[in-house]
C-alpha positions in Angstrom: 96.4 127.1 99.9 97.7 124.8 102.1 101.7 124.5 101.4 102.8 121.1 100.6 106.7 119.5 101.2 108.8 117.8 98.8 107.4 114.1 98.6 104.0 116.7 98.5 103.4 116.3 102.5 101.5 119.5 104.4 103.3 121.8 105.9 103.0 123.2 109.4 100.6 120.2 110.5 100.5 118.8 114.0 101.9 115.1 114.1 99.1 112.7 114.4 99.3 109.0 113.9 97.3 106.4 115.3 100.1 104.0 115.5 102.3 101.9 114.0 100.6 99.6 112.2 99.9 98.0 108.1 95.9 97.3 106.9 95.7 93.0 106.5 96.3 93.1 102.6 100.0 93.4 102.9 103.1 92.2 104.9 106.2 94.6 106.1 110.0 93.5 106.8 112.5 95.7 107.9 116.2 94.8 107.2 119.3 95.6 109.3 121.3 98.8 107.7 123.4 96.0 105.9 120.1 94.6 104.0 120.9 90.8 105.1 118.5 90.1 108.2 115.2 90.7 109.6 115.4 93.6 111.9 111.3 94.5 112.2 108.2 92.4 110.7 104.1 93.1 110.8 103.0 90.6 112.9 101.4 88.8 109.5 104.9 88.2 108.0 105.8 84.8 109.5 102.3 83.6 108.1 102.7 85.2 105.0 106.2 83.7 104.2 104.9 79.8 105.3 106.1 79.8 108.7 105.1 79.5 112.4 102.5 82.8 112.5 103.9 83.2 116.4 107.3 83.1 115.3 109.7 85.7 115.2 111.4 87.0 111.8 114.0 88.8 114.1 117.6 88.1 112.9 116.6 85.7 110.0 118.3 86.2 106.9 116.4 88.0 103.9 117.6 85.3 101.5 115.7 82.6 103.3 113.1 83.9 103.1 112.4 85.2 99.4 113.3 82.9 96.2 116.3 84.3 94.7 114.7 86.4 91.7 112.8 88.4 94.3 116.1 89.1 96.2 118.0 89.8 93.2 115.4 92.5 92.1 115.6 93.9 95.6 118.9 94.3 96.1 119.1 96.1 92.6 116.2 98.7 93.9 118.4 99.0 97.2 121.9 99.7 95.3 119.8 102.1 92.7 120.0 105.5 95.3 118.8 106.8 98.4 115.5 105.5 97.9 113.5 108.1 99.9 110.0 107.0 98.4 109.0 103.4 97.6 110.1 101.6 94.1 108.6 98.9 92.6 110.1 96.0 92.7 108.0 93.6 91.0 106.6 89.9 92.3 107.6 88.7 95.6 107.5 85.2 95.7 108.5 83.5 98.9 111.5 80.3 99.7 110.0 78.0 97.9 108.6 79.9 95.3 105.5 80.8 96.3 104.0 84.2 95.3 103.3 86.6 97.7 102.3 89.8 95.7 103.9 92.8 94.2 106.9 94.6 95.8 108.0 98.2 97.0 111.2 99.1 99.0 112.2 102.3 100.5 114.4 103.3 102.6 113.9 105.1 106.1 116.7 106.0 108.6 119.3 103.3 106.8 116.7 100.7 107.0 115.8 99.0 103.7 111.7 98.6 103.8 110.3 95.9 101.7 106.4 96.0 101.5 104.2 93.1 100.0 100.9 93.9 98.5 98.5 90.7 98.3 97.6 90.0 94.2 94.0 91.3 93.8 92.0 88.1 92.1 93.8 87.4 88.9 95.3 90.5 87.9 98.6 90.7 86.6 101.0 92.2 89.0 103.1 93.5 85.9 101.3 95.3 83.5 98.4 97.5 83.2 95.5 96.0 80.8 95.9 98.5 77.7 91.8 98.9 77.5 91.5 99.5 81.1 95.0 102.2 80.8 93.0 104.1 77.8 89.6 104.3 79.2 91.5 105.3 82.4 93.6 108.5 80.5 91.5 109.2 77.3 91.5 112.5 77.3 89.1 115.1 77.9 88.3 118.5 76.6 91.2 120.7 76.5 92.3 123.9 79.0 91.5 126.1 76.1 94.1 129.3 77.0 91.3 131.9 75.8 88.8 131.5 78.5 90.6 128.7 81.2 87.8 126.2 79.6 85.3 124.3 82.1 87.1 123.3 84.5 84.5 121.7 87.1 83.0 119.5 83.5 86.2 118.2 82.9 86.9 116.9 86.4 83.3 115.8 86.4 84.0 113.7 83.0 87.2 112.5 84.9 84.6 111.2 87.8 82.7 109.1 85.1 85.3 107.8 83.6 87.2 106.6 86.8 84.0 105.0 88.7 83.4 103.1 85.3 86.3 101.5 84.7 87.4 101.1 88.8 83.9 99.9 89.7 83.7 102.2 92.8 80.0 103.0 93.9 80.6 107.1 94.0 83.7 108.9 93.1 83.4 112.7 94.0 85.6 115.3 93.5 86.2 117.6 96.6 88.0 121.3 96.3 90.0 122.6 99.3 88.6 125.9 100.2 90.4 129.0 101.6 89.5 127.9 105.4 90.3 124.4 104.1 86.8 123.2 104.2 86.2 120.8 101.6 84.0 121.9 98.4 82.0 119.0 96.8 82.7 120.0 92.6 81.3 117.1 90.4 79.9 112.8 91.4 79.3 109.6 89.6 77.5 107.5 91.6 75.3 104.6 91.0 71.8 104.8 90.5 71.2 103.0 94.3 73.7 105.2 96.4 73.2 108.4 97.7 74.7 111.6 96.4 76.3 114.4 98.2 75.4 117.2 96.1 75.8 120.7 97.1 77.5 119.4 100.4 80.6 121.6 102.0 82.0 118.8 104.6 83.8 121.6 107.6 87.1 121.3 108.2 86.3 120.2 111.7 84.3 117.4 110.3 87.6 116.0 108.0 90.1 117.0 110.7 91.9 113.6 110.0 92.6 114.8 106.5 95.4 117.1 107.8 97.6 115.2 109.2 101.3 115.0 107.8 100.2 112.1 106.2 98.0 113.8 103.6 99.5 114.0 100.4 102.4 112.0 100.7 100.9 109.0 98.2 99.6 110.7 94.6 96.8 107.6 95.2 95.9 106.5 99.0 93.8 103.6 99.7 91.9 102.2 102.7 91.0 98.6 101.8 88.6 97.8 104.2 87.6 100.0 107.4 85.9 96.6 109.1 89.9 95.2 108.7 91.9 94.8 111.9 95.3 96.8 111.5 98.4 94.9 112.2 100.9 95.7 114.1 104.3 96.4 112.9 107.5 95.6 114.9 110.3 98.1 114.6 114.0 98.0 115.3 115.3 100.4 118.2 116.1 103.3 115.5 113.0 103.6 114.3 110.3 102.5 117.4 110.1 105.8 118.3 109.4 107.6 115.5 105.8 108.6 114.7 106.2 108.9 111.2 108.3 105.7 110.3 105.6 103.9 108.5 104.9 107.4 106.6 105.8 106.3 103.4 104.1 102.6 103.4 101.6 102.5 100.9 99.6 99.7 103.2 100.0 101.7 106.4 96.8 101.6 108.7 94.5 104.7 108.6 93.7 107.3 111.5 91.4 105.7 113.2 89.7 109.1 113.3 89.5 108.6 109.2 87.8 105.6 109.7 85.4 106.3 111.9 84.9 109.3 109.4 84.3 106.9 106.6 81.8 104.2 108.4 78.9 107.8 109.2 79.6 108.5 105.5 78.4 104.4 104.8 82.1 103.9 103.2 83.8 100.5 103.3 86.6 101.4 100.9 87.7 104.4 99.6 90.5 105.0 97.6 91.8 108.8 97.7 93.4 110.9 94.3 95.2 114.1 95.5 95.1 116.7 93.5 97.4 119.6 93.2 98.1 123.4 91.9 102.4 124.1 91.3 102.8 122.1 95.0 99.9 123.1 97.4 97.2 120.9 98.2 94.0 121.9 96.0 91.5 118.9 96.2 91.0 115.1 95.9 89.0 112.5 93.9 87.6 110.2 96.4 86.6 106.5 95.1 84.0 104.9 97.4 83.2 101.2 97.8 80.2 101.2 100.1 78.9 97.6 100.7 82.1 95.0 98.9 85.7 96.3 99.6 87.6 97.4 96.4 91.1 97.3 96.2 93.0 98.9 93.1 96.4 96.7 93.1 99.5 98.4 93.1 100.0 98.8 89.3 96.8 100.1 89.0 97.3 102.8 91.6 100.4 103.6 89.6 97.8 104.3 86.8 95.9 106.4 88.7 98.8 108.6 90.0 99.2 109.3 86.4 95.7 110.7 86.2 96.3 112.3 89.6 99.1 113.9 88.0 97.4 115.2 84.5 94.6 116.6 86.0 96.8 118.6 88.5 98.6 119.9 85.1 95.4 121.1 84.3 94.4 122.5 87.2 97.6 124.3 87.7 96.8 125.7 84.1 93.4 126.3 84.4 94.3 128.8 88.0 97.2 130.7 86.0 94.7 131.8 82.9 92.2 132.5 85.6 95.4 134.6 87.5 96.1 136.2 83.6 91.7 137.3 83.1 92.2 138.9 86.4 95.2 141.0 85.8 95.1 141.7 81.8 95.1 145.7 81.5 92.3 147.2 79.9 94.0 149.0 76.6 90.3 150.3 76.0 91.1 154.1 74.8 88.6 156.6 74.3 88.2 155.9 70.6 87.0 152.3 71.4 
């Protein structure tokens, strides 16, 4: 199994990042190490925040830019800790107090990050739908601890579930194998679109999966492959460094991944990793194949929570399997 770092990133992989840039959906601002002014912007943020889309954010201070709430809430996130992954900071809504999606800040290198998410229709951007958060977790059968239970039925029933209530076209569910090859377990697709049953993709096929990005989002998703990427501008600390966008949920993909996703007829595919006690074992992949489909950000904080169970019971389902292989036979003779 392929070992995976703290924030649940692959270990031992090659660097490889196609640049520094966010998918259209979302706007970026980096602050100055004293989280007052503008020290990086995507290209869209100008535009985004009601201003001259050619003009630069550089130097302008954050708090004429976002209503007061919004600042108030960030600078709260900011003074909470390090902030090493993003936080939710709720709605952004801009000067004059417009709204301009939901919120996340991180930190990276002393920069204060602050990522904008566009709503999706008329969702709330602060609280799940209770229906859609029970359909979502109901739960399935149990691991029973006797036999390890069916494993491959429950993720399966987890495959159902999820393309029903997301409204994906096909969600599989992939295993990592030993030579990391990836194992198609279980679909739910609709009746018009093609299955991949009984299909092993090579590793040399998915070769963009392993970059050090992989695993460092519970929930990654592409919006829309046909979606120019925009580029980011970054302050001198941080222009250099192929990983500073690592940990922005709305970063651009590979283009390799994309490319990957148009043969397989994909226009949006949102991506579940799933784990066993820290190492990479599979993914759920949610596939959009005609319409782009966008979980919003509470939503995908929904689905780390089912990313998250069903890597509980994975990791239990591999350590009865490890306890069948290695219980001593106290057969005797008089058996």
């Amino acid at each position: 199994m392929r070992e995976m770092g703290v924030a649940g990133e692959p270990a031992g992989d090659s660097p490889a990042d196609d640049g520094r840039t966010i998918q259209p959906h979302a706007m970026l601002l980096v602050l100055d190490r004293t989280a007052i002014r503008v020290a990086g912007a995507s290209a869209n943020a100008a535009a985004w925040l009601g201003g001259d889309p050619a003009a630069s954010l550089i130097d302008r201070p954050i708090d004429a830019l976002i209503d007061p709430d919004s600042l108030a809430r960030l600078r709260l996130a900011l003074d909470s800790g390090p902030l090493a992954q993003p936080f939710p900071v709720g709605a952004i809504a801009r000067g004059d107090g417009r709204l301009l999606g939901s919120g996340l800040a991180h930190r990276l290198a002393g920069h204060p990050l602050l990522e904008i998410e566009a709503p999706v229709g008329e969702e709330s951007l602060e609280a799940v739908p209770v229906g859609w958060l029970d359909a979502l977790l109901a739960d399935g059968p149990r691991i029973r601890p006797e036999d390890g239970g069916d494993l491959v039925a429950e993720l399966a029933a987890a495959a159902e579930r999820l393309r029903g209530i997301t409204g994906f076209d096909r969600v599989s569910v992939h295993r990592f194998t030993h030579d990391w090859n990836v194992e198609l377990l279980a679909e739910s697709g609709a009746p018009s679109i093609r299955g991949m049953a009984e299909r092993v993709f090579p590793a040399d096929e998915v070769d963009s999966l392993w970059s050090r990005m992989f695993g460092l989002h519970w929930v990654r998703t592409i919006a829309d492959v046909d979606a120019g990427p925009v580029p980011v501008e970054l302050p001198p600390a941080l222009a250099d460094d192929p990983m500073a966008l690592a940990h922005v949920a709305a970063r651009a993909p590979l283009a390799s991944h994309e490319e990957y996703l148009r043969r397989l007829g994909v226009r949006s595919a949102t991506v579940l990793v799933l784990s066993n006690a820290g190492k990479a074992w599979g993914m759920i992949a949610c596939h959009a194949i005609d319409t782009p489909r966008r979980p919003s950000l509470i939503r995908r904080v929904a689905l780390a929570a089912l990313a998250r169970a069903l890597s509980h019971r994975i990791a239990a389902h591999e350590a009865a399997a490890r306890q069948r292989h290695h219980r001593p036979d106290f057969c005797t003779a008089s058996c």
